[in-house]
The first five atom37 places (N, CA, C, CB, O) and aatype in JSON, in Angstrom:
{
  "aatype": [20, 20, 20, 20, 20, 20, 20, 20, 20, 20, 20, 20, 20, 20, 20, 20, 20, 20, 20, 20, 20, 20, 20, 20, 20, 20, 20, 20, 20, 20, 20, 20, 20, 20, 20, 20, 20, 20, 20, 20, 20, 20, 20, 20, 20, 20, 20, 20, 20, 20, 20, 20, 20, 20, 20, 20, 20, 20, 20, 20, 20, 20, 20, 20, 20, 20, 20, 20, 20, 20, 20, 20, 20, 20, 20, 20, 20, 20, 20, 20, 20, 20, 20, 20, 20, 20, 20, 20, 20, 20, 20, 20, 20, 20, 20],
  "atom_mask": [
    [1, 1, 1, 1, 1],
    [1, 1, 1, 1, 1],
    [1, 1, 1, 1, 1],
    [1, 1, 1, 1, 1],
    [1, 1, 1, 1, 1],
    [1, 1, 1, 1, 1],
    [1, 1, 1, 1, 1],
    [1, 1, 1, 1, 1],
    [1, 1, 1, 1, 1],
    [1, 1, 1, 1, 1],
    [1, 1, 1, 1, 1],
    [1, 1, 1, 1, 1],
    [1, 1, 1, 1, 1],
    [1, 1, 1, 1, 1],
    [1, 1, 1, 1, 1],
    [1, 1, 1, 1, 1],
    [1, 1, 1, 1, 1],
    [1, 1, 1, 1, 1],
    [1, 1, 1, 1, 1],
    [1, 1, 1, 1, 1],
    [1, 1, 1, 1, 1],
    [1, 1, 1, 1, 1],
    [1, 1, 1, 1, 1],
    [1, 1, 1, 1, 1],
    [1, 1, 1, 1, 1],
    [1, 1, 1, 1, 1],
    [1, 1, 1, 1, 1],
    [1, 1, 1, 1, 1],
    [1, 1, 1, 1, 1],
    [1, 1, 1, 1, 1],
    [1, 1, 1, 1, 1],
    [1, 1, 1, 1, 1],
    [1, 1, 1, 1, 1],
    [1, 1, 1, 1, 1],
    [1, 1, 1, 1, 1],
    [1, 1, 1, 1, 1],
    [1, 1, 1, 1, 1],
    [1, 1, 1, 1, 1],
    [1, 1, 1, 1, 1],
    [1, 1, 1, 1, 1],
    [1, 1, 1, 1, 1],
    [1, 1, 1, 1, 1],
    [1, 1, 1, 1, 1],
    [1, 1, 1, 1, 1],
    [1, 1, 1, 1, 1],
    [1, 1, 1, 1, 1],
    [1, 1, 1, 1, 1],
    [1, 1, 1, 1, 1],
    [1, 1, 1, 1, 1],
    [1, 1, 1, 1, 1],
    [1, 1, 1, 1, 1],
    [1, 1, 1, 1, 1],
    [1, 1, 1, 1, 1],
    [1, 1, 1, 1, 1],
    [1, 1, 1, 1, 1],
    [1, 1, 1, 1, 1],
    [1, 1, 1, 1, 1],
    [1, 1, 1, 1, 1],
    [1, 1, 1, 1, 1],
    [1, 1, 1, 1, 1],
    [1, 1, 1, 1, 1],
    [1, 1, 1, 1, 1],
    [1, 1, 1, 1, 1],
    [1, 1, 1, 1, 1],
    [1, 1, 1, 1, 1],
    [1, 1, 1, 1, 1],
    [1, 1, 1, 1, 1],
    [1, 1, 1, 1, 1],
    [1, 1, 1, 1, 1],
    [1, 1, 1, 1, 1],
    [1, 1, 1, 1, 1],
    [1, 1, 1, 1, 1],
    [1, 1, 1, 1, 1],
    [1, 1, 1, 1, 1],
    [1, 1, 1, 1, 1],
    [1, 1, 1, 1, 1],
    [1, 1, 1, 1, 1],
    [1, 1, 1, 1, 1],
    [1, 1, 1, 1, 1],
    [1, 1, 1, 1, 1],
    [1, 1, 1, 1, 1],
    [1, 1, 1, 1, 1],
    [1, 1, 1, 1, 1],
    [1, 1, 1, 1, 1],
    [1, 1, 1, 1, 1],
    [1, 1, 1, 1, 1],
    [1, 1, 1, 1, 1],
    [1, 1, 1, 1, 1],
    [1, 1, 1, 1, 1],
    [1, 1, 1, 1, 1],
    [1, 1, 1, 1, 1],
    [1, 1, 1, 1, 1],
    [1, 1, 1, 1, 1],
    [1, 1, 1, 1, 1],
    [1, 1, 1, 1, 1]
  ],
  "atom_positions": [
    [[0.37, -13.37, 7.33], [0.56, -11.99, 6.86], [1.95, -11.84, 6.25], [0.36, -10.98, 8.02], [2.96, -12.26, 6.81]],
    [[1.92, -11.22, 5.06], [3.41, -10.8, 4.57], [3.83, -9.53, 5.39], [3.47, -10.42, 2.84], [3.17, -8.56, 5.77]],
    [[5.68, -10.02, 5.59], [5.81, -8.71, 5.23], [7.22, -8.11, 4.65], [5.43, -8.05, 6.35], [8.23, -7.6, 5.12]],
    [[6.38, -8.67, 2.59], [6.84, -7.49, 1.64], [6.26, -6.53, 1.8], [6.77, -7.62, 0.36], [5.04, -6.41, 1.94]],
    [[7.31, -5.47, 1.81], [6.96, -4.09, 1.82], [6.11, -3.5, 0.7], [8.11, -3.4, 1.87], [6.39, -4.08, -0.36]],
    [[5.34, -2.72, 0.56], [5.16, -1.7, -0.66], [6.16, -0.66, -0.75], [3.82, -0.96, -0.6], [6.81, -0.37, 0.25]],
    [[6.38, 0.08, -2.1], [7.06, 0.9, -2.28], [7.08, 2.48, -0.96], [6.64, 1.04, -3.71], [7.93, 3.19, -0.43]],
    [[5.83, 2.36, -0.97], [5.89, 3.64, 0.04], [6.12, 3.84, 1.45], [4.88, 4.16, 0.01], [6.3, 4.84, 2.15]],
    [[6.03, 1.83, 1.76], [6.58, 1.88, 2.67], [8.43, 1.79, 2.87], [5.83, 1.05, 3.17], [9.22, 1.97, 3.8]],
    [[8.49, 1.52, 1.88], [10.44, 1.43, 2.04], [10.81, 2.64, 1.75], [11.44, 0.36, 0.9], [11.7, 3.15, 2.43]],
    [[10.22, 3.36, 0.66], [10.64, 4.53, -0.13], [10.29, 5.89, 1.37], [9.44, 4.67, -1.96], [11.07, 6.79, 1.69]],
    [[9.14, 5.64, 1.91], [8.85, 6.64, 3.01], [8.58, 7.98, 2.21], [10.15, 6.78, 4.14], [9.15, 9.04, 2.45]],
    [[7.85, 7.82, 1.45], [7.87, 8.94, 0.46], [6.59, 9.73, 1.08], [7.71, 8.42, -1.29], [6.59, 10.92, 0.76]],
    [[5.33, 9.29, 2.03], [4.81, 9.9, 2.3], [3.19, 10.33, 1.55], [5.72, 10.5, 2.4], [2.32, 11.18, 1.77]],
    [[3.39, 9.17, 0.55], [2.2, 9.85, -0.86], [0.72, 8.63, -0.53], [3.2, 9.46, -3.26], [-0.39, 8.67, -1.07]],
    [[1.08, 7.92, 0.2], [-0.53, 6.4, 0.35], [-1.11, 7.51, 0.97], [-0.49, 4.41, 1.65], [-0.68, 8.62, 1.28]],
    [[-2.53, 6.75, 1.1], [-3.49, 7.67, 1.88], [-3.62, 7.62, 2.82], [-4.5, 7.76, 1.72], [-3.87, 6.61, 3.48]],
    [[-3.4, 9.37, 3.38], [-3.36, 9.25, 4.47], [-1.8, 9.77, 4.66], [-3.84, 7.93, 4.86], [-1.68, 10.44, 5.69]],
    [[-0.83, 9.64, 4.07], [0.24, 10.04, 3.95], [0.57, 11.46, 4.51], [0.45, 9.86, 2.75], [-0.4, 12.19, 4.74]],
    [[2.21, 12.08, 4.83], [2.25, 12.88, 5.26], [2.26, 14.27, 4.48], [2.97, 12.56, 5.91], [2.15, 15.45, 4.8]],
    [[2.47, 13.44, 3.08], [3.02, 14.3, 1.89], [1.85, 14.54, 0.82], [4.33, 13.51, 1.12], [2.15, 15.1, -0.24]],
    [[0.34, 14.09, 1.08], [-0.96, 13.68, 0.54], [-1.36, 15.36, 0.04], [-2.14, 12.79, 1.88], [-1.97, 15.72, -0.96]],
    [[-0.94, 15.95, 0.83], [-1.92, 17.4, 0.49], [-0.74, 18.64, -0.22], [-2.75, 18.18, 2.39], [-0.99, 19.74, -0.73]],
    [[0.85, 17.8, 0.04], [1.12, 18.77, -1.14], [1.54, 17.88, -2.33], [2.34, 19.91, -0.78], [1.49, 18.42, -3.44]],
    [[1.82, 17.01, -2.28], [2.02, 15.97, -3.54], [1.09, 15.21, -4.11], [2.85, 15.05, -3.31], [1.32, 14.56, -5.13]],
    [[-0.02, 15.22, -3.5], [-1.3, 13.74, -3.68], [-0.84, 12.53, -3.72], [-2.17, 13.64, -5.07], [0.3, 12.07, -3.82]],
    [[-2.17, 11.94, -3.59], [-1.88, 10.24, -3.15], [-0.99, 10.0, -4.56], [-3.64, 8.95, -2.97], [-1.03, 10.63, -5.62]],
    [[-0.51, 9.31, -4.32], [0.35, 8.21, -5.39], [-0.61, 7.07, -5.91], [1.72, 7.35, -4.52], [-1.28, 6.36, -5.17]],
    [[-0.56, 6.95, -7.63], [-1.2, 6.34, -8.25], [-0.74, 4.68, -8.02], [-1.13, 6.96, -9.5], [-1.53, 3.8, -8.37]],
    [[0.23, 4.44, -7.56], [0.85, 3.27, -6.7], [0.08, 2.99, -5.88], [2.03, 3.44, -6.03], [-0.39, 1.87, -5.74]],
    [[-0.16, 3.94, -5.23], [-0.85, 3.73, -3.44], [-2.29, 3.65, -3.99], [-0.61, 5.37, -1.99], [-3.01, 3.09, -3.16]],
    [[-3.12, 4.11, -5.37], [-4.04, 3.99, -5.17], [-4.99, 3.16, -6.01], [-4.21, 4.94, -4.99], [-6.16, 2.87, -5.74]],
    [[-4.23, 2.8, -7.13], [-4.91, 2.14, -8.35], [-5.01, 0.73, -7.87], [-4.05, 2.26, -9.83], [-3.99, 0.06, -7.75]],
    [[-6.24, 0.21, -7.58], [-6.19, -1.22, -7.24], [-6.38, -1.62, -8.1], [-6.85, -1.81, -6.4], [-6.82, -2.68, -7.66]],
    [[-6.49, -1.79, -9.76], [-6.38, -2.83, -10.76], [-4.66, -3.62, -10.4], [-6.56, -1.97, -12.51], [-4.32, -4.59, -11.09]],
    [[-3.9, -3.2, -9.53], [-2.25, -3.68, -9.2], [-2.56, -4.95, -8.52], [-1.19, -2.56, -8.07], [-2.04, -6.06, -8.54]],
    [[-3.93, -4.26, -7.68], [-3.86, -5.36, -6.22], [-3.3, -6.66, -6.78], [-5.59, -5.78, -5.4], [-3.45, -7.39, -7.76]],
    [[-2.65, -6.59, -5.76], [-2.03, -8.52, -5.42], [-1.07, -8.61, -5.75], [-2.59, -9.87, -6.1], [-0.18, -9.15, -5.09]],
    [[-0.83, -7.8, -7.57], [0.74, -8.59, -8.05], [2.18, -8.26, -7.63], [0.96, -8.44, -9.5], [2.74, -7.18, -7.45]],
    [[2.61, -9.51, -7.52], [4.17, -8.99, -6.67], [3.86, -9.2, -5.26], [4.69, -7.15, -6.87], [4.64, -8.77, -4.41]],
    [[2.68, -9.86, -4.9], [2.3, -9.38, -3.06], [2.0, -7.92, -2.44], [3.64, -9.71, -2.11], [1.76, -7.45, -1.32]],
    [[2.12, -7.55, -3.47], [1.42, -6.14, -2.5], [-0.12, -5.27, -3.38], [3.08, -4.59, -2.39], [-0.76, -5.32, -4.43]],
    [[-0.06, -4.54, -2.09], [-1.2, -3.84, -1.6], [-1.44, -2.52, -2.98], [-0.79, -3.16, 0.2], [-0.94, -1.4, -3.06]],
    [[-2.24, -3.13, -3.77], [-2.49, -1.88, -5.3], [-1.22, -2.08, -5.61], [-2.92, 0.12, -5.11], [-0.7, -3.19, -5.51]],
    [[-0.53, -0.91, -6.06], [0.26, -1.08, -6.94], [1.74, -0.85, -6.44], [-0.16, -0.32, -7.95], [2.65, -0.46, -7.18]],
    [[1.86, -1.12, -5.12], [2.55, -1.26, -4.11], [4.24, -1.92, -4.52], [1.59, -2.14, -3.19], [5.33, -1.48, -4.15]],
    [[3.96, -2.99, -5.3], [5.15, -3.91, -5.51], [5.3, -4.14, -7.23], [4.86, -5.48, -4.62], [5.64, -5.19, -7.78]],
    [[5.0, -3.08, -7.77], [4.84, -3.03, -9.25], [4.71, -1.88, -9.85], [3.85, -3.69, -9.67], [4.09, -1.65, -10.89]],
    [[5.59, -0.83, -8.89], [5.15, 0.75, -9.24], [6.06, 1.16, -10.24], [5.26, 1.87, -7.96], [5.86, 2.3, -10.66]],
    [[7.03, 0.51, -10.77], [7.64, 0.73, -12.08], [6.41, 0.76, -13.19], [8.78, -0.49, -12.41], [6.37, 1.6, -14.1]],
    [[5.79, 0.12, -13.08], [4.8, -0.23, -14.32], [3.51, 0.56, -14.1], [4.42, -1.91, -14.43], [2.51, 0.29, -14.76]],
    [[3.54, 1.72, -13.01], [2.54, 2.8, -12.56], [2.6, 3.85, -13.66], [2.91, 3.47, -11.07], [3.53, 3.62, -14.43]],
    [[2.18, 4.49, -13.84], [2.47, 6.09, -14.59], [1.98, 7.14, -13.53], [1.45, 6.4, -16.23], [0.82, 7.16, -13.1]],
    [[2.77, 7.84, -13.22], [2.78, 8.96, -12.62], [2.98, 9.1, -11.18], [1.8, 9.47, -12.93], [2.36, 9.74, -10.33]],
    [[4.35, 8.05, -11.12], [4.7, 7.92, -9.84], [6.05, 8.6, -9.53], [4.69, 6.53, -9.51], [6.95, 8.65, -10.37]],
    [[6.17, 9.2, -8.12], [7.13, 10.13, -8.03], [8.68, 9.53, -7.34], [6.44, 11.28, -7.18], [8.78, 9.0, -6.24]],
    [[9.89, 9.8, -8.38], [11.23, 9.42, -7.96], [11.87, 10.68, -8.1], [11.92, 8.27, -8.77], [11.55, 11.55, -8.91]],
    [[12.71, 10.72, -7.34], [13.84, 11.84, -7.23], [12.98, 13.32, -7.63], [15.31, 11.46, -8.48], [13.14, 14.11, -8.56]],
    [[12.31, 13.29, -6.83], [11.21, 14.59, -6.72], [10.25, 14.99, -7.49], [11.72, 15.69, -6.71], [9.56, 15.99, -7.32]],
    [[10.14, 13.74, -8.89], [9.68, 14.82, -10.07], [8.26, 13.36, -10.36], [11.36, 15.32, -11.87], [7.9, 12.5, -9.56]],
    [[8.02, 13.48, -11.07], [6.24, 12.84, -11.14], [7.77, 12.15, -12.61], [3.89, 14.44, -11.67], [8.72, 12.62, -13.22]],
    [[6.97, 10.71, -12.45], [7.56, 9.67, -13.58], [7.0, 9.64, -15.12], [7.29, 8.21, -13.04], [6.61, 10.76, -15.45]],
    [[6.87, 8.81, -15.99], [5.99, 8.73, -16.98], [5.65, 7.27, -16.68], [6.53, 9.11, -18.44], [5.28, 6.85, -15.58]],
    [[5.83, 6.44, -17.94], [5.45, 5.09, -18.69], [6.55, 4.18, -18.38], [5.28, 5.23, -20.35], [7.56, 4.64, -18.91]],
    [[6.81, 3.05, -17.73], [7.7, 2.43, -17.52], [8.77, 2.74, -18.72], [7.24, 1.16, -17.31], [9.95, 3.05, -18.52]],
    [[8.16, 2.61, -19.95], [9.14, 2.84, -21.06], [9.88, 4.1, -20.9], [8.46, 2.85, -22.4], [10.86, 4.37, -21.59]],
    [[9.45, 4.79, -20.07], [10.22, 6.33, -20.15], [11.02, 6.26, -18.74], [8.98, 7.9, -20.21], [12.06, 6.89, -18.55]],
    [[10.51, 5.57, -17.94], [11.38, 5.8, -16.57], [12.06, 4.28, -15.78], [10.17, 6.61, -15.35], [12.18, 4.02, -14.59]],
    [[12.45, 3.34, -17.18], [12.47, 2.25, -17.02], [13.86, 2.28, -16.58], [12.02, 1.5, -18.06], [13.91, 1.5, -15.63]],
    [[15.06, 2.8, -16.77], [16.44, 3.15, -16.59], [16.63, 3.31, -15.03], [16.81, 4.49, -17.4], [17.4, 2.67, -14.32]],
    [[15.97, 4.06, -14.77], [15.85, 4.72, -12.94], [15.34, 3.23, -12.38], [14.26, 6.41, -12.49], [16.05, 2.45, -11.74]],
    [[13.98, 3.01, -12.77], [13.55, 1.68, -12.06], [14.76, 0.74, -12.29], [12.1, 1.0, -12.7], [15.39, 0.52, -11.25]],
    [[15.09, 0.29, -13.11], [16.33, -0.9, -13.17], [17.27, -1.03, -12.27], [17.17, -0.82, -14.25], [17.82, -2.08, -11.95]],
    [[17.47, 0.19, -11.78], [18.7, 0.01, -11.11], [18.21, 0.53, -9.64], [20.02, 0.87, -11.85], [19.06, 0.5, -8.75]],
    [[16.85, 1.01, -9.32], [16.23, 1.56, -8.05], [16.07, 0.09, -6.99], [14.54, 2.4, -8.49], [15.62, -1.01, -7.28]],
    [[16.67, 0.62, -5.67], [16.91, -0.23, -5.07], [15.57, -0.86, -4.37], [17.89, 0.19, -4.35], [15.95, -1.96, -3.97]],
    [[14.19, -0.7, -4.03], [12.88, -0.82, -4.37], [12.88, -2.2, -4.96], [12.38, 0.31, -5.3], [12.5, -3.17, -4.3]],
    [[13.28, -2.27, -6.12], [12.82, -2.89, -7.74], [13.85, -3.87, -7.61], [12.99, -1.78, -9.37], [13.84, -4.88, -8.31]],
    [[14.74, -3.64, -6.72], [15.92, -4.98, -6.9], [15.66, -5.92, -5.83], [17.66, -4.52, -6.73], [16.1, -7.06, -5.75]],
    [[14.67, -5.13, -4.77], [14.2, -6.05, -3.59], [13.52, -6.69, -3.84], [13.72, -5.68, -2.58], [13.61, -7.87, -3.51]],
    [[12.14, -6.04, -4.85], [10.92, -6.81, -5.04], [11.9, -7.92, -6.63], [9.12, -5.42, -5.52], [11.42, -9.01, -6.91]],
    [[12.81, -7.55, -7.18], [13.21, -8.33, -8.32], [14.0, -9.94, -7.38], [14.5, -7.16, -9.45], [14.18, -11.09, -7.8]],
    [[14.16, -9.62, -6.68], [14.97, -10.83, -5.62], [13.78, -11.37, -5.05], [16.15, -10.22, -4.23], [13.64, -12.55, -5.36]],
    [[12.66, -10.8, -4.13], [11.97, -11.71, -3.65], [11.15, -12.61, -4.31], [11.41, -11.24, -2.94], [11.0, -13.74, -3.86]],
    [[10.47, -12.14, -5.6], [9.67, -12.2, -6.06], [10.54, -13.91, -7.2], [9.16, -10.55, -6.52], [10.0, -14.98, -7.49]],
    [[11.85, -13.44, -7.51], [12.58, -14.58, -8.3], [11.91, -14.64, -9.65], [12.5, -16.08, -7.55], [11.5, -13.63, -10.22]],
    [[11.79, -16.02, -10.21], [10.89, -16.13, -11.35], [9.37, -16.17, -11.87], [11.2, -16.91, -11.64], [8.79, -16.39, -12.93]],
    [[8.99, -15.75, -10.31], [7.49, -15.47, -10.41], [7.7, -13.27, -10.44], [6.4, -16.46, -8.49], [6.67, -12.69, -10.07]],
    [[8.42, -12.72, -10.69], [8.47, -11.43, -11.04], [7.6, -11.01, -12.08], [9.66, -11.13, -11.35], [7.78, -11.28, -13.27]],
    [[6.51, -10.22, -11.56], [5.72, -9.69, -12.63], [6.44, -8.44, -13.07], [4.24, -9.41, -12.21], [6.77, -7.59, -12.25]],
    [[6.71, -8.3, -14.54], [6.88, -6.77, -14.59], [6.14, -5.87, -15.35], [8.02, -6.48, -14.96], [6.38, -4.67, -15.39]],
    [[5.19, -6.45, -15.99], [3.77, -5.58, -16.65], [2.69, -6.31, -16.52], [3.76, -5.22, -18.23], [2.48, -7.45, -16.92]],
    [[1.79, -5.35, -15.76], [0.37, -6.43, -15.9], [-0.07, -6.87, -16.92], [-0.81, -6.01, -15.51], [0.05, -6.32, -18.02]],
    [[-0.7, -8.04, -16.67], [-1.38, -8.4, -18.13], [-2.99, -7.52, -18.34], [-1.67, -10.37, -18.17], [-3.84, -7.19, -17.51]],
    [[-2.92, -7.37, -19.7], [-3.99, -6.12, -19.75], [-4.23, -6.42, -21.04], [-3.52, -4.45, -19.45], [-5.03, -5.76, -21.7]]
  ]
}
């Protein structure tokens, strides 16, 4: 069993299902889109939520990596999974 975290579990943001924050924020498209599953080691889109759309940082719902790529770069999340992960780092699915 791993244990890399997913974002919601480090972030504690409250938004997977089941979450505490589910009924006034909704699930998180992180927590729920399994086309993610696997990459990066985690659970949906768990360890690749930069590359999510419509995931929530600093209170506000995100866009397109291209739009909220600045915040991710330097989000401490993204520097954990950018270290564990090394040169096997996915940072856009292939699609």
């Amino acid at each position: 069993m791993s244990n890399k975290q997913n974002c919601w579990e480090f972030k504690k943001c409250g938004r997977e299902p089941g979450g505490a924050k589910v009924a006034d924020l909704g699930v998180c498209p992180a927590a729920s889109d399994s086309s993610f599953n696997g990459l990066n080691g985690g659970i949906k889109g768990g360890r690749i939520c930069w590359a999510v759309v419509g995931t929530l940082c600093g209170g506000k719902v995100q866009g397109s990596f291209a739009e909220k790529r600045l915040s991710c770069l330097s989000c401490d999340f993204f520097n954990i999974v950018k270290k564990e992960e090394g040169h096997n780092l996915v940072m856009q699915p292939k699609g």
